[in-house]
C-alpha positions in Angstrom: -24.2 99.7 -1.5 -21.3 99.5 0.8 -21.2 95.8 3.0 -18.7 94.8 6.0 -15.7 93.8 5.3 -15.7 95.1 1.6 -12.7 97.0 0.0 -13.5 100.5 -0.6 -11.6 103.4 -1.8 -11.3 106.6 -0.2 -12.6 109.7 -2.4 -10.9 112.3 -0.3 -8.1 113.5 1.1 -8.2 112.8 5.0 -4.6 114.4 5.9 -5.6 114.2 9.9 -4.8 110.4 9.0 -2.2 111.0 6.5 -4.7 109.2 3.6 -5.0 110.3 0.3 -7.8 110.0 -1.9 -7.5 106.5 -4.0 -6.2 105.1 -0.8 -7.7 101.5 -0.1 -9.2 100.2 3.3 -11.4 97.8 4.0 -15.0 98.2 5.7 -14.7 97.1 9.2 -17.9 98.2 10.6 -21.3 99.8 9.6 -22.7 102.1 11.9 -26.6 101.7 13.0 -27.7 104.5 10.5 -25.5 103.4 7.5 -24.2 106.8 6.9 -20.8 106.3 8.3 -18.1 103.3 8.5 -15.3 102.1 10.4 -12.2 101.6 7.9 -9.5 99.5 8.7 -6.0 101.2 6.4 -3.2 98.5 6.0 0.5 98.5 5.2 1.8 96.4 2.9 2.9 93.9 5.4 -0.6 93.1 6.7 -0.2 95.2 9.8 -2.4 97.9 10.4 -2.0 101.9 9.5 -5.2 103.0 11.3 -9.0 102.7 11.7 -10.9 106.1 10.5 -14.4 106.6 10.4 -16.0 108.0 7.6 -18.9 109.8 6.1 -20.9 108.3 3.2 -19.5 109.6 0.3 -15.8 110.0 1.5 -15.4 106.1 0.5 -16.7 104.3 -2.4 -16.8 100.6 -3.6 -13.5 99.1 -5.4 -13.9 97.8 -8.2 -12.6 94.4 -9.9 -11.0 96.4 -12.8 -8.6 98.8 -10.2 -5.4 97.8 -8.8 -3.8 98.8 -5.7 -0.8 101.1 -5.4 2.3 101.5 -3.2 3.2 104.6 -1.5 5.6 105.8 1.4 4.0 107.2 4.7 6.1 110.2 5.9 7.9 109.1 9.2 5.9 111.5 11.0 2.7 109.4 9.8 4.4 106.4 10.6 5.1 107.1 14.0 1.6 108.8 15.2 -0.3 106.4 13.5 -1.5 102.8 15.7 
């Protein structure tokens, strides 16, 4: 089960948002029928990258025995992005 403000991992691609699948986000809302969330996607310096909403099943639950990883955001991303 998925809860607010969990971290979650996104299990596919959403390029629209320039997010891969393994991406992190945390769960920033829980819609009324629980079959779609509000993610919250953050740089590395806290700020934010974007909020997406998702589908069950294009995030899942992170785990305690995963890390995080780094990656560059193409400018273009970086600049279209809020």
């Amino acid at each position: 089960m998925i809860r607010e403000f969990e971290p979650v991992v996104f299990t596919v691609d959403l390029p629209r948002y320039g997010l891969q699948a393994g991406d992190v986000g945390t769960v920033a809302d829980i819609h009324p029928s629980g079959k779609a969330y509000e993610v919250e996607v953050f740089r590395v310096d806290g700020s934010t990258y974007d909020v997406v909403t998702v589908q069950e099943g294009q995030i899942r639950p992170a785990t305690k025995n995963e890390v995080t990883h780094a990656r560059a955001i193409t400018p273009a991303e970086a600049t279209t992005q809020s």
